[in-house]
mmCIF file of the C-alpha atoms, coordinates in Angstrom:
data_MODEL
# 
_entry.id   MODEL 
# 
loop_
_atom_site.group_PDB 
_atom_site.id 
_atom_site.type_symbol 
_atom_site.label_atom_id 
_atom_site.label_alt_id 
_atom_site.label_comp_id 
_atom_site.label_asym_id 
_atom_site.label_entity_id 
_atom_site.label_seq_id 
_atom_site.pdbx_PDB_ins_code 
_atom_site.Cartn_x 
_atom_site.Cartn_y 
_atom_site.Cartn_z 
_atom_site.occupancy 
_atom_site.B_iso_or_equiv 
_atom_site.pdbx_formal_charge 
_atom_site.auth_seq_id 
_atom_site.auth_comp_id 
_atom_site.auth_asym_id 
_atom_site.auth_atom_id 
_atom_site.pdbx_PDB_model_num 
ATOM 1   C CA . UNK A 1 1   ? 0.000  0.000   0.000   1.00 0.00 ? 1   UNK A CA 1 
ATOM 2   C CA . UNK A 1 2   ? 3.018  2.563   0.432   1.00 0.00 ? 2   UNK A CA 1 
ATOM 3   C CA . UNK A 1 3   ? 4.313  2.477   -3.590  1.00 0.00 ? 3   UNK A CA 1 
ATOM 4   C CA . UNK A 1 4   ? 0.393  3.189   -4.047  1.00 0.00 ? 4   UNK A CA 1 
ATOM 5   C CA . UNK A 1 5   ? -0.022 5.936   -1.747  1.00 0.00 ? 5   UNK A CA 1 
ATOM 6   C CA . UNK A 1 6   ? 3.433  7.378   -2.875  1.00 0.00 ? 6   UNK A CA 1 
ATOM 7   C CA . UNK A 1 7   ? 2.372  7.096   -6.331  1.00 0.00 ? 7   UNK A CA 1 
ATOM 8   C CA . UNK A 1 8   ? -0.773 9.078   -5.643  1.00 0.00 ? 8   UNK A CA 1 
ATOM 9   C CA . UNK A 1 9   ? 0.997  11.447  -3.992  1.00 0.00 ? 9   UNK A CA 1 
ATOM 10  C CA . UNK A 1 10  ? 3.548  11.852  -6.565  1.00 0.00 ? 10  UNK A CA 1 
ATOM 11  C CA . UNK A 1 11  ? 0.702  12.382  -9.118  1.00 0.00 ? 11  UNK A CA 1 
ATOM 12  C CA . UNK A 1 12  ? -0.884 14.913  -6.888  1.00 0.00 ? 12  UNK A CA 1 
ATOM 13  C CA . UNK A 1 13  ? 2.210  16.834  -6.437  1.00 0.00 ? 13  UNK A CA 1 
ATOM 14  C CA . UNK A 1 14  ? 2.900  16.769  -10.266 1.00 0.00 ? 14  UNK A CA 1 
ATOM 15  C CA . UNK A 1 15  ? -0.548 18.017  -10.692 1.00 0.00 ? 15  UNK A CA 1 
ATOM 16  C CA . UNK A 1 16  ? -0.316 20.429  -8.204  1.00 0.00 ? 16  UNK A CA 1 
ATOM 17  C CA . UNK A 1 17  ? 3.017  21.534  -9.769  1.00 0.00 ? 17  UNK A CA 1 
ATOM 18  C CA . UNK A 1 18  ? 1.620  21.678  -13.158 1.00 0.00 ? 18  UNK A CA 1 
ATOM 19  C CA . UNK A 1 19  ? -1.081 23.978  -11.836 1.00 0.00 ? 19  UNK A CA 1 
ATOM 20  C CA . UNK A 1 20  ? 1.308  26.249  -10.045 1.00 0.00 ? 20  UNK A CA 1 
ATOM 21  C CA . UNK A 1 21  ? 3.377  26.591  -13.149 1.00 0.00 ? 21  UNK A CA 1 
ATOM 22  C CA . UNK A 1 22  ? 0.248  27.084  -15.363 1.00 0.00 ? 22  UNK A CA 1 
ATOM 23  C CA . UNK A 1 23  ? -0.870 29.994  -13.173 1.00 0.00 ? 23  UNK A CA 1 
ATOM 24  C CA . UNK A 1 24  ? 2.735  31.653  -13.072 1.00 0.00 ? 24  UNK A CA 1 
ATOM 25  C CA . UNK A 1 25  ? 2.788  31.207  -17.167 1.00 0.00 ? 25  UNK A CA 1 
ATOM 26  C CA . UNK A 1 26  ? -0.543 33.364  -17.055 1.00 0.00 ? 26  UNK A CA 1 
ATOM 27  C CA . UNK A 1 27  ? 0.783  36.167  -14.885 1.00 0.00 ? 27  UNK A CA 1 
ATOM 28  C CA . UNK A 1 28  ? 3.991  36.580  -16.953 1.00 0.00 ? 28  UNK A CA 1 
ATOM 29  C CA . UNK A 1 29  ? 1.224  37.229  -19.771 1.00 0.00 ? 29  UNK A CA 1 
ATOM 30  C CA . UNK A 1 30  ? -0.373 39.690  -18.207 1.00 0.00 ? 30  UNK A CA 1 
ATOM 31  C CA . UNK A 1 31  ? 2.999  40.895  -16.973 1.00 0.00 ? 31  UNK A CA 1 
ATOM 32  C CA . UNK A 1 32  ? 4.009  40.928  -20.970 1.00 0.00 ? 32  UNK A CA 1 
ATOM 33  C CA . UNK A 1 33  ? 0.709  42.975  -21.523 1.00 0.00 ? 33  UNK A CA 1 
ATOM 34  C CA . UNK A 1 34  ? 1.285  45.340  -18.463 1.00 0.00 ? 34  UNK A CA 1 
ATOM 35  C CA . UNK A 1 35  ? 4.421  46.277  -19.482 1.00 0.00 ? 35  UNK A CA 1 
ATOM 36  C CA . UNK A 1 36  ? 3.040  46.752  -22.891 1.00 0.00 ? 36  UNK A CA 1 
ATOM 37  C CA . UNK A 1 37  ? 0.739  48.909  -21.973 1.00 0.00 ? 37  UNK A CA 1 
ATOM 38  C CA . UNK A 1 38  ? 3.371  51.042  -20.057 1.00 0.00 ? 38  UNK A CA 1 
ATOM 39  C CA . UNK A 1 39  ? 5.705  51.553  -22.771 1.00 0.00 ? 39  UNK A CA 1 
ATOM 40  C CA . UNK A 1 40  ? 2.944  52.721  -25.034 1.00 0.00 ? 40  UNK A CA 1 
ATOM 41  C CA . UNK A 1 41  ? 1.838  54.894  -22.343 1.00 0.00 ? 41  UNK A CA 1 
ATOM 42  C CA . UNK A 1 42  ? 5.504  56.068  -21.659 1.00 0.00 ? 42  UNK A CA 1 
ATOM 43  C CA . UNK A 1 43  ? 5.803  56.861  -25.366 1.00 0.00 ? 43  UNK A CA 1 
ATOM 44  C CA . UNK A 1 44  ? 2.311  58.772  -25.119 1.00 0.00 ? 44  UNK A CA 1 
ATOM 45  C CA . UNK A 1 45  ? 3.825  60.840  -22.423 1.00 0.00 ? 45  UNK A CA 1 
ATOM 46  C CA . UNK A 1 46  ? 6.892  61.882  -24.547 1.00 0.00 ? 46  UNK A CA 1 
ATOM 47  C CA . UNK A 1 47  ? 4.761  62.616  -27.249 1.00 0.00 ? 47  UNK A CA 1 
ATOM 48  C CA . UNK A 1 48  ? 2.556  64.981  -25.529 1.00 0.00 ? 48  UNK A CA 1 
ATOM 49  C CA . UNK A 1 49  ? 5.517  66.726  -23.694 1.00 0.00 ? 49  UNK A CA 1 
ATOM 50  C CA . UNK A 1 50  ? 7.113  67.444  -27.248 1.00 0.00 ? 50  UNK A CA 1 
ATOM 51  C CA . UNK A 1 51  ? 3.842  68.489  -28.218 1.00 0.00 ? 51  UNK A CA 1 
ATOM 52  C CA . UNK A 1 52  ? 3.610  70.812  -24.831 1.00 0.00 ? 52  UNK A CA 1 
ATOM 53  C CA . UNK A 1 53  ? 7.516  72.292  -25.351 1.00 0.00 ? 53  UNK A CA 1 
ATOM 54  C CA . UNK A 1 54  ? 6.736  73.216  -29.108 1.00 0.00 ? 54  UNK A CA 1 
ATOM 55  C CA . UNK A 1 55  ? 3.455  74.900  -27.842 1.00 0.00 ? 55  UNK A CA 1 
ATOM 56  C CA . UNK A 1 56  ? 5.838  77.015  -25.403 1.00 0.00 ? 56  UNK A CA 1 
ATOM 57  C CA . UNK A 1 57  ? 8.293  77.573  -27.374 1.00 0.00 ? 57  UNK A CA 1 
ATOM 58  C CA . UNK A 1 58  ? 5.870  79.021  -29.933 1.00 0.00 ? 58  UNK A CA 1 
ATOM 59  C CA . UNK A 1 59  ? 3.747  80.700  -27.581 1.00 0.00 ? 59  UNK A CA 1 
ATOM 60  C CA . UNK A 1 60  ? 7.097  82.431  -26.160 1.00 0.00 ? 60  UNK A CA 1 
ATOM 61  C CA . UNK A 1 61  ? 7.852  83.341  -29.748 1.00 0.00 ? 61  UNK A CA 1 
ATOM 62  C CA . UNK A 1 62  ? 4.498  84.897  -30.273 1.00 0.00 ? 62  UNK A CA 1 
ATOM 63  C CA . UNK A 1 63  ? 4.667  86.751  -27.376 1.00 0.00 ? 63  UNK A CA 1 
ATOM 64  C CA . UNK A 1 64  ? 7.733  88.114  -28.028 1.00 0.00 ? 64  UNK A CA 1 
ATOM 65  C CA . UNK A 1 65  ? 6.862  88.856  -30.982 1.00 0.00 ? 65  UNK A CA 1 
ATOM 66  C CA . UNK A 1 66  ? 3.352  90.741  -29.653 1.00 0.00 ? 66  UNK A CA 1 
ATOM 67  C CA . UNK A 1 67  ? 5.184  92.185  -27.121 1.00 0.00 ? 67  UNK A CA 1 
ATOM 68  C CA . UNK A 1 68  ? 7.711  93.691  -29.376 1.00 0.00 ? 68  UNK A CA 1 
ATOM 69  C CA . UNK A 1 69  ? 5.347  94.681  -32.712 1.00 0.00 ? 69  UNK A CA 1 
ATOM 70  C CA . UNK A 1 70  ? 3.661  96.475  -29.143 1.00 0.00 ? 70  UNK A CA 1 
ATOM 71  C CA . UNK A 1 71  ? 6.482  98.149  -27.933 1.00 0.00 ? 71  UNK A CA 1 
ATOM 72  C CA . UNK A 1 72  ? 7.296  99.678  -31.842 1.00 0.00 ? 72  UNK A CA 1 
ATOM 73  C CA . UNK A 1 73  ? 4.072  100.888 -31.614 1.00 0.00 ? 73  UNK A CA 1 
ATOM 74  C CA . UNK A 1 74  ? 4.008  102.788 -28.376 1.00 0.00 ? 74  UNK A CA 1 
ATOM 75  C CA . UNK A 1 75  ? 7.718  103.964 -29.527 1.00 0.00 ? 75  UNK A CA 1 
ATOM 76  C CA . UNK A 1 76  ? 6.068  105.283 -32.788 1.00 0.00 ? 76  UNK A CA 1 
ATOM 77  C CA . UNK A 1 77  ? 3.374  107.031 -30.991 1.00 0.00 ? 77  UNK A CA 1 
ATOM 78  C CA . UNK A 1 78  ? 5.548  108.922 -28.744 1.00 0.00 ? 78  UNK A CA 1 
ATOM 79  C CA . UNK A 1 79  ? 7.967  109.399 -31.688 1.00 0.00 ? 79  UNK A CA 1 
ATOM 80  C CA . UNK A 1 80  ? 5.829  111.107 -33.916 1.00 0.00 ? 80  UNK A CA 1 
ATOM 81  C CA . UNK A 1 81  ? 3.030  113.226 -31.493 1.00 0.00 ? 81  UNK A CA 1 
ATOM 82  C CA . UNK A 1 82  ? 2.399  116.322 -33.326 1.00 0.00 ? 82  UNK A CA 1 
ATOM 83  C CA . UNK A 1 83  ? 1.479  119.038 -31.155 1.00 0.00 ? 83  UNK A CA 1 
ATOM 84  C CA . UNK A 1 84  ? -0.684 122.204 -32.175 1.00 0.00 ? 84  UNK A CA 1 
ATOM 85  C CA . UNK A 1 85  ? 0.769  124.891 -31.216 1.00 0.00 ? 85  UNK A CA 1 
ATOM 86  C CA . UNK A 1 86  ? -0.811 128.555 -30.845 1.00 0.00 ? 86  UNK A CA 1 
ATOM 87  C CA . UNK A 1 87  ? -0.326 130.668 -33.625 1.00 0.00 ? 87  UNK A CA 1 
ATOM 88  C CA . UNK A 1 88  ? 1.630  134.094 -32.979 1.00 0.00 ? 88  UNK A CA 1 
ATOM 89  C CA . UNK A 1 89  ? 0.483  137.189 -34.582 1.00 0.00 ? 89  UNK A CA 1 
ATOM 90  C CA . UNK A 1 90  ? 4.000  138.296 -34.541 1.00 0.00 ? 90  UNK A CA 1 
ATOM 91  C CA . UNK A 1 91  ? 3.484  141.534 -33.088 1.00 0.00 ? 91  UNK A CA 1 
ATOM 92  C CA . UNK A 1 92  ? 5.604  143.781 -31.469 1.00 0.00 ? 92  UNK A CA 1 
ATOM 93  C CA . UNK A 1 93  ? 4.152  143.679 -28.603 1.00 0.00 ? 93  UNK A CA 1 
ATOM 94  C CA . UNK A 1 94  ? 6.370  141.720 -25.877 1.00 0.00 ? 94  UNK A CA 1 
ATOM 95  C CA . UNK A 1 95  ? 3.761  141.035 -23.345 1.00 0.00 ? 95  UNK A CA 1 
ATOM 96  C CA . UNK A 1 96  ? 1.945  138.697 -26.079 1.00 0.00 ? 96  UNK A CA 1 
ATOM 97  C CA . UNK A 1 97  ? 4.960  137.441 -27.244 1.00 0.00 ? 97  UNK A CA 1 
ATOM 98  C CA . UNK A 1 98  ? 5.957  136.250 -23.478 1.00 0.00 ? 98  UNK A CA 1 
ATOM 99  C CA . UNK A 1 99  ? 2.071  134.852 -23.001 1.00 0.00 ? 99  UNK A CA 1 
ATOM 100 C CA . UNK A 1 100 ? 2.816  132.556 -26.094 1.00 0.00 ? 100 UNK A CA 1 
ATOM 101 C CA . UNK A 1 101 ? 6.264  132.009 -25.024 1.00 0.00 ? 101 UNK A CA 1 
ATOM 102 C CA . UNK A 1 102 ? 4.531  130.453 -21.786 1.00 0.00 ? 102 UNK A CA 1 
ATOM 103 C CA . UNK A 1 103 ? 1.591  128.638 -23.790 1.00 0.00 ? 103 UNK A CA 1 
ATOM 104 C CA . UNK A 1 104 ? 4.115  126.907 -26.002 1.00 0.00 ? 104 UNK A CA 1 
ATOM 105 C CA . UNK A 1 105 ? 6.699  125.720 -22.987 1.00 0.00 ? 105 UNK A CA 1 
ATOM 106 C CA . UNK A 1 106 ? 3.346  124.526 -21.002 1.00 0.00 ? 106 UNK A CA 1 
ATOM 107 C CA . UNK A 1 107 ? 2.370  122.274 -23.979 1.00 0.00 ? 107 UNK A CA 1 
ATOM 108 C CA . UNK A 1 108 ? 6.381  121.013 -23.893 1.00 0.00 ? 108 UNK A CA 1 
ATOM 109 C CA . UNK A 1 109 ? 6.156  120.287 -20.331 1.00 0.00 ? 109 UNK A CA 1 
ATOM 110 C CA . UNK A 1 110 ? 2.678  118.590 -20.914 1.00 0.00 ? 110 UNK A CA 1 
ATOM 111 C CA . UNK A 1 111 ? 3.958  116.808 -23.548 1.00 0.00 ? 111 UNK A CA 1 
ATOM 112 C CA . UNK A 1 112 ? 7.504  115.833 -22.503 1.00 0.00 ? 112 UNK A CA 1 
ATOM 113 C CA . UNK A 1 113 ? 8.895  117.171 -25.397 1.00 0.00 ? 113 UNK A CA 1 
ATOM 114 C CA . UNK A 1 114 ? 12.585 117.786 -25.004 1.00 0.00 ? 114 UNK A CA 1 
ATOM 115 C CA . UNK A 1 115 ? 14.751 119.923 -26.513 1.00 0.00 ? 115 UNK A CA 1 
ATOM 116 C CA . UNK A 1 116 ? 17.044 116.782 -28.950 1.00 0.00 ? 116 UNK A CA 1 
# 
């Protein structure tokens, strides 16, 4: 009765082997698949950082650009105000001559126009 019992038990530790080694054969599949899944995620994530940098890069390029077609504009503006300036009779008369005189520098000081 032993070589029976050992025999059984040898076939029940080969089929409990066998079962063991079927179930670790069908977590290195999913393993596989995991890890599949993570490099295509990985190479997602590079792709959409790329995508982000070159999104920067030309929104720091457009702003620059904005910010410097602005500032060429405000320089232009200040460049080129035209002020209107009282007319003078051109009379002999100092006193209006020194009231225009005054009217004139006012509108430089108001204006920030300098003397260059």
């Amino acid at each position: 009765m032993a070589p029976f019992a050992s025999d059984a038990s040898s076939k029940l530790q080969s089929f409990h082997k066998a079962h063991i080694l079927g179930e670790l054969v069908e977590v290195k599949k999913q393993l596989v698949h995991k890890e599949e899944k993570l490099s295509q995620f990985a190479k997602r994530l590079q792709r959409l950082e790329e995508a982000q940098a070159r999104q920067n890069q030309q929104d720091e390029n457009e702003w620059s650009l904005h910010n410097f077609a602005k500032r060429h504009h405000q320089h232009q503006q200040h460049s080129f105000n035209f002020v209107n300036l009282p007319n003078f009779n051109g009379s002999n008369d100092p006193s209006l001559y020194l009231d225009w005189e005054a009217k004139v520098q006012h509108l430089f000081h108001v204006y920030k126009v300098t003397e260059d």
